[in-house]
Structures are given as structure tokens and as C-alpha cells.
C-alpha positions in Angstrom: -14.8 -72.4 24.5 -11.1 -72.4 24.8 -9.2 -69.8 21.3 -6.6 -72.9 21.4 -9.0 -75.5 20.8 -8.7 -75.6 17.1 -5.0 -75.3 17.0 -4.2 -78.3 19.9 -6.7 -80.6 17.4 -4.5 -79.5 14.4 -1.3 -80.4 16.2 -2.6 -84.0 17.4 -3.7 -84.6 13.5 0.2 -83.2 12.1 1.6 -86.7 12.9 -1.1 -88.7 10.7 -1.3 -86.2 7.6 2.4 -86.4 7.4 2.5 -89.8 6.7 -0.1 -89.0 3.8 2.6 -86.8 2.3 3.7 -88.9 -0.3 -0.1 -89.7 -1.7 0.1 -89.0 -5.2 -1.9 -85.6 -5.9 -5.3 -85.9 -6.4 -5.5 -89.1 -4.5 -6.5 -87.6 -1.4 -8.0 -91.0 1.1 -11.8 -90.3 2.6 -10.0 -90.1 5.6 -8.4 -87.3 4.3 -11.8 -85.8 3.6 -13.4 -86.9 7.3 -10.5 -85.1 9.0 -11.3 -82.0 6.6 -14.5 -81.4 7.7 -13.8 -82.3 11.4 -11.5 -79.7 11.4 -13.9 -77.4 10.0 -16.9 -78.1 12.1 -14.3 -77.1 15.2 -13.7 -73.9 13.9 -17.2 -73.3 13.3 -17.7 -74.2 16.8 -15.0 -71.7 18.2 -16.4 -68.9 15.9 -19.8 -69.3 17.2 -18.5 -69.8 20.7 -16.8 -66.5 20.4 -19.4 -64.8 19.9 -22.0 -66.4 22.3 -23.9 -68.1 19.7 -24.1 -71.4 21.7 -26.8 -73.3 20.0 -24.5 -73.3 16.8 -21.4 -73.9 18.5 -23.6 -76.9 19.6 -24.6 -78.2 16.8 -20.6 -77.6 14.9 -19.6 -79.6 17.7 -21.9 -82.5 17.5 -21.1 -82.6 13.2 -17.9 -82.5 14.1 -18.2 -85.7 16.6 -20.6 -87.7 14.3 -17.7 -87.4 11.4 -15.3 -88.7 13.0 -16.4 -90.7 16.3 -13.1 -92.8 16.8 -11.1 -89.2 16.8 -8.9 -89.2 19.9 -9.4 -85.3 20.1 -12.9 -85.7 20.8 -12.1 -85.3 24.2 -11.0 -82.2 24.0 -14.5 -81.2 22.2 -16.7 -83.1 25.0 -15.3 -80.9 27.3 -16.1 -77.5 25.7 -19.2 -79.4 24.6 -20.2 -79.7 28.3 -19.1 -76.0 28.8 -21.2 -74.7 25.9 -24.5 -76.2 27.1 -23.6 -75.2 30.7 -23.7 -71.4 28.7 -27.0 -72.5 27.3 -28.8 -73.3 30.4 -29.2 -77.1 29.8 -27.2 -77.9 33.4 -28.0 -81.7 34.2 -27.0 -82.1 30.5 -23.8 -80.3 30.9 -22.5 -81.8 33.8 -23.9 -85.8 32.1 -21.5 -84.5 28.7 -18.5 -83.3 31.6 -19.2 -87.0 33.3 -18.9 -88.8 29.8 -15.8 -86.7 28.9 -14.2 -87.2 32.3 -14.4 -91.2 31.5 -12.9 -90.6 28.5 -9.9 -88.7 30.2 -9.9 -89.8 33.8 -6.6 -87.8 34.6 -7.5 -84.7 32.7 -7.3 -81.3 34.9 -9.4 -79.1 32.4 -12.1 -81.4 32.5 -12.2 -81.6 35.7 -12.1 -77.8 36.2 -14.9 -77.1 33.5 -16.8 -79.7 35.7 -16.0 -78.5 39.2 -17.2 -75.1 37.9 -20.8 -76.3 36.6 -21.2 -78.3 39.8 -20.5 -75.3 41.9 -22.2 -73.2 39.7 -25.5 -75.4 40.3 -25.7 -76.1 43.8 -23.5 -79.7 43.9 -20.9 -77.8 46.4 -19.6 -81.5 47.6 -18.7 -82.9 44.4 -17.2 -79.8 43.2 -15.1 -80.0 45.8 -14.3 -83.8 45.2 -13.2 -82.8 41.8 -10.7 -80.1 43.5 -9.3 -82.4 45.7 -8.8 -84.8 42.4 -7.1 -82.1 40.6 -4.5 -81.1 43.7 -3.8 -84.7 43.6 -2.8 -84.3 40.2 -1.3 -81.3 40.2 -1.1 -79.2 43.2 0.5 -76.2 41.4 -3.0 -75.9 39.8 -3.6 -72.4 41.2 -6.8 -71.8 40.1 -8.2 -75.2 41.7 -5.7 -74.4 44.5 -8.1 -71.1 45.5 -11.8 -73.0 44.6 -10.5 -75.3 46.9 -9.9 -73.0 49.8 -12.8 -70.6 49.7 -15.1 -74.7 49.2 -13.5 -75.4 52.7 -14.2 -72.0 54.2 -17.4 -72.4 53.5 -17.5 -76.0 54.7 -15.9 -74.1 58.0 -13.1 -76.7 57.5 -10.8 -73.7 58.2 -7.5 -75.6 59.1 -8.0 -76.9 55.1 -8.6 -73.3 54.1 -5.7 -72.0 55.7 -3.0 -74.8 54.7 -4.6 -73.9 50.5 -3.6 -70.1 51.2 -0.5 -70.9 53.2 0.4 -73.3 50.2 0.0 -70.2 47.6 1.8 -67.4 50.0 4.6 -69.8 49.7 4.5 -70.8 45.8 2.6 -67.8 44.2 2.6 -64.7 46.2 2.2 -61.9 43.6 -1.1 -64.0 41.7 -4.4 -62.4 42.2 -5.5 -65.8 43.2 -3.3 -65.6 46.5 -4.7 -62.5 47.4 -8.5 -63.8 46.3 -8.0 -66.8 49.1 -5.9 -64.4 51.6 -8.3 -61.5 51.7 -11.0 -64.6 51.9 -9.6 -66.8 54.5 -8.8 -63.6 57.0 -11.9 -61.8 56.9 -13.6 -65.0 57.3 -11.6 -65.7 59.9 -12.0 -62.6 61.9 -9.1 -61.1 61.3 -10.4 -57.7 59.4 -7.4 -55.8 59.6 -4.3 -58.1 58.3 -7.3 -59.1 55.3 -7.3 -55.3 54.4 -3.8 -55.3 52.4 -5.0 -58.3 50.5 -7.7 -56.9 49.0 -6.1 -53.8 48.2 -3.5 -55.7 46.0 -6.7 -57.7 44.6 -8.2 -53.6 44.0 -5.0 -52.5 42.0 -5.9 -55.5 39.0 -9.6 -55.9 39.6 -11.6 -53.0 41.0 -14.8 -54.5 41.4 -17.7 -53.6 43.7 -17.7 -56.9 45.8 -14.3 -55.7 46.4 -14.7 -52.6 47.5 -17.4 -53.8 49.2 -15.4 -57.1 51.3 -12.4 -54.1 51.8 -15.6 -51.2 53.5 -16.6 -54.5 55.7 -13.8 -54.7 57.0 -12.5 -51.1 57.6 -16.2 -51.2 59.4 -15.2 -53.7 62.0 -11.7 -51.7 62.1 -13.1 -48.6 62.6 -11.7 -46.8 59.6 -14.9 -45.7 58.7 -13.6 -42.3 55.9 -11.8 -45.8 54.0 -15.3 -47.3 54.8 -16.9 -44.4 53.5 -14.4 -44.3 50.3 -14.8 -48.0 49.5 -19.0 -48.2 49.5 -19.1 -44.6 47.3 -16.6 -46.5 44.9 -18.7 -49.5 45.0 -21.9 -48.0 44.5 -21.0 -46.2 42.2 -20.1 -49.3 39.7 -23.1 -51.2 41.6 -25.8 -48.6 42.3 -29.0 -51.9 42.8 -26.7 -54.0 45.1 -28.6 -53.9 48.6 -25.6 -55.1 50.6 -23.9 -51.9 50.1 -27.0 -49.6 51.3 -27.1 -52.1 54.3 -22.8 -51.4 55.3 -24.0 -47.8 54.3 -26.5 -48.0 57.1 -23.9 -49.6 59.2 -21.6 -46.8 58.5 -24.5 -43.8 59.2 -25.4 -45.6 62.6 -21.9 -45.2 63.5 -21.2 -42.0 62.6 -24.8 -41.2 64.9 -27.1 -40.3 62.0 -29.9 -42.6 62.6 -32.0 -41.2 60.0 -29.1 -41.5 57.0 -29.1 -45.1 58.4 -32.7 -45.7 58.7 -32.9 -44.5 54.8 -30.1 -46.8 53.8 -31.4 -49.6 55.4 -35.1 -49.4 53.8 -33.1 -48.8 50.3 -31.2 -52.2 51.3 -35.1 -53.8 51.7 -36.2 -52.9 48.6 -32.9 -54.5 47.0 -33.9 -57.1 48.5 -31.6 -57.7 51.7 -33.8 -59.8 54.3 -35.6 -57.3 57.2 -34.2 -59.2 60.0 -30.9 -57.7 58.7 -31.9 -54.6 59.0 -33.9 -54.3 61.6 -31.7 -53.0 64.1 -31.5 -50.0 61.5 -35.2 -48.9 61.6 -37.1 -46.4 64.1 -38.8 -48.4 67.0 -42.1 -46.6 65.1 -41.5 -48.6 62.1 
């Protein structure tokens, strides 16, 4: 639910209650009224929102839509509408309310966003990256859609795409984080370990997160730096102690530094965390 929800819906209704001003008092039109409670139902919505309560945020939402259906703000709440049962679970639903709002606002780039997101989110990778493309052609300063739509074509291995997106924000944004998300991406993918590093150490100085540390220890790995290796997976592990990936670089790490049992230990943790055998296999005692 977006905080400036309520106040973008009080600004679009300023224009039409000013030219109520001059009602005499107490004559206050059922329209008047409608808009009252509209308003009202919204913030009920955002408070509930706010604090994760997403069934009532729902159903603030919907009263707020059934008083006034004609409202030209009610795209704004079909969007966070979508968003809110996306939160609940309810996905094909979510991403039918995104559909319905995007009719209603063909051009709009938040609706498209919310709706890229869910379709990511649920497994439709192709049409969320049709709604990226659609939102560059809108606006291709959209950073956020800018970096979706990079790391969507890495994956796609449509690397000359992937590359143009982060050339296009090295050029316009170079300090965001979301430069340094698709750099640090589109190099390591890309086999180039080493000029990926500095990237994620700028995306470690805002965010230090253990898929970080972890993407950064990957590559100092294949780089040979294996104390910054080292350094990285302990700082991981220690905000991530159940992720299974990390015990498998961990095992990685151990083989190289020839301690076959460390790594033999690591990799079985990794197993039981879930990683798939045939990743580790090359980890284990031939006795095993």
C-alpha cells in the first residue's frame, strides 16, 4: 500500500469541493457525503495496510469502490487493491484486479510495476518482462524497471539486452544501488568475477545482506582471494546461519585450502539445507 495514497486522492477531489465552497452551511449535497466516506474507507485501507492487516485493507478498499464507482481515483485504489491480495496469497486474483486496473490506466507505470512484480513473483517471467519493456517505452528513466529488466534478460541469456540496461544506468545513475544491483549481476553472470567484485562492495556499504556477501565470497572463490572468501561467508552465515548455499561455497573454500574433511562436513550440512547431492558430490569421501 503506497503512505501517499490517501493524500494523491485528496488532491484529485480539492478541485471539485472547491466549487462547493459557496453551499450555504448545512446544505452539504449527498455527493458531499459519498466523497466523505470514500475518503474515509481509503484511510482505513492504508491504516490496515500498514500494519499487514490485508483482509481489512481489503474490504476498506472494496467500501470505498462500491460508494463511489464513477470516482476517477479508483485507479489508483485497483492498483493497491491488486497489491493487497497479492500480500494475501490470492495470486490469479491479484494479477485479474492489476489487468482490470491496467485497462483502466493503460499508460500508467505504477501499475504496471505492481503487476510486473506479481507476475515475476508467480512464475509468469515472460509477461513480466513484456510489462518492463512497456514501462521503458514509457519512461526509460524508470530505474527500478530499468534493473528488473536487466537481470529478466540475463536470465533469458539475452546478454547483449542485459548489458545495454546496465550500460544505460552507468551512464544515467551511477551512484543508485540499482546500478550496482545490475553491474554486480550482469559481470558475475558473465564471467567476469573480478571487475563484479567492486560492485557489490558498493551494494555492501547500503545493504549488507547475506546473498551479498554471499554473490561477493563467489566470486573472490573463482578469484582466488579466498581470506575475502572466507570473510564474506562468516559475515553471511552469520545473518543466514540455514542457507545451504553458503555451507556448499564453505565446502568449496575448505577443498581449496586442502581440508577435505572441513569440506566433506560443509557439504553434508549444505544436503541437509537442502542443496541438491549432485552439487555436492564432488565434496564427499569416495566411501560415502
Amino acid at each position: 500500500m503506497k503512505k501517499t495514497l490517501l493524500s494523491t486522492i485528496i488532491t484529485l477531489l480539492l478541485i471539485p469541493l472547491a466549487t462547493r465552497a459557496d453551499n450555504p452551511a448545512g446544505s452539504v449535497p449527498d455527493k458531499d457525503k459519498e466523497e466523505s466516506l470514500y475518503i474515509q474507507k481509503v484511510d482505513e485501507a492504508e491504516k490496515a495496510g500498514a500494519e499487514g492487516k490485508w483482509k481489512e485493507a481489503e474490504e476498506a478498499l472494496l467500501a470505498a469502490l462500491r460508494s463511489e464507482p464513477a470516482n476517477p481515483t479508483n485507479v489508483l485504489l485497483m492498483s493497491n487493491l491488486g497489491m493487497i491480495r497479492f500480500y494475501m496469497g490470492q495470486d490469479s486474483l491479484a494479477i485479474a484486479t492489476l489487468n482490470d486496473a491496467h485497462e483502466m490506466a493503460p499508460m500508467s507505470v505504477t501499475i504496471l510495476s505492481n503487476r510486473a512484480r506479481v507476475l515475476s513473483a508467480t512464475g509468469y517471467e515472460n509477461e513480466a518482462y513484456e510489462d518492463y519493456d512497456r514501462i521503458l517505452s514509457l519512461d526509460s528513466l524508470e530505474i527500478s524497471s530499468r534493473m528488473h529488466h536487466c537481470l529478466h534478460s540475463l536470465r533469458r541469456h539475452d546478454f547483449k539486452t542485459a548489458k545495454h540496461d546496465f550500460e544505460f544506468m552507468e551512464r544515467n545513475f551511477p551512484s543508485e544501488i540499482e546500478t550496482q544491483i545490475a553491474g554486480a549481476t550482469v559481470l558475475s553472470g558473465t564471467g567476469e568475477f573480478a571487475a563484479a567484485i567492486p560492485y557489490y562492495s558498493r551494494i555492501l556499504e547500503k545493504k549488507k545482506e547475506p546473498e551479498y556477501y554471499g554473490a561477493r565470497a563467489y566470486c573472490y572463490l573463482l578469484t582466488d582471494a579466498l581470506q575475502d572468501a572466507s570473510n564474506d561467508i562468516n559475515s553471511a552465515l552469520a545473518l543466514a546461519p540455514d542457507d545451504g548455499e553458503l555451507y556448499l561455497y564453505r565446502a568449496a573454500l575448505n577443498k581449496m585450502r586442502f581440508r577435505p574433511d572441513d569440506a566433506e562436513a560443509d557439504a553434508r550440512k549444505a544436503m541437509e539445507l537442502g542443496v541438491d547431492k549432485a552439487r555436492v558430490t564432488q565434496f564427499l569421501s569416495k566411501n560415502n
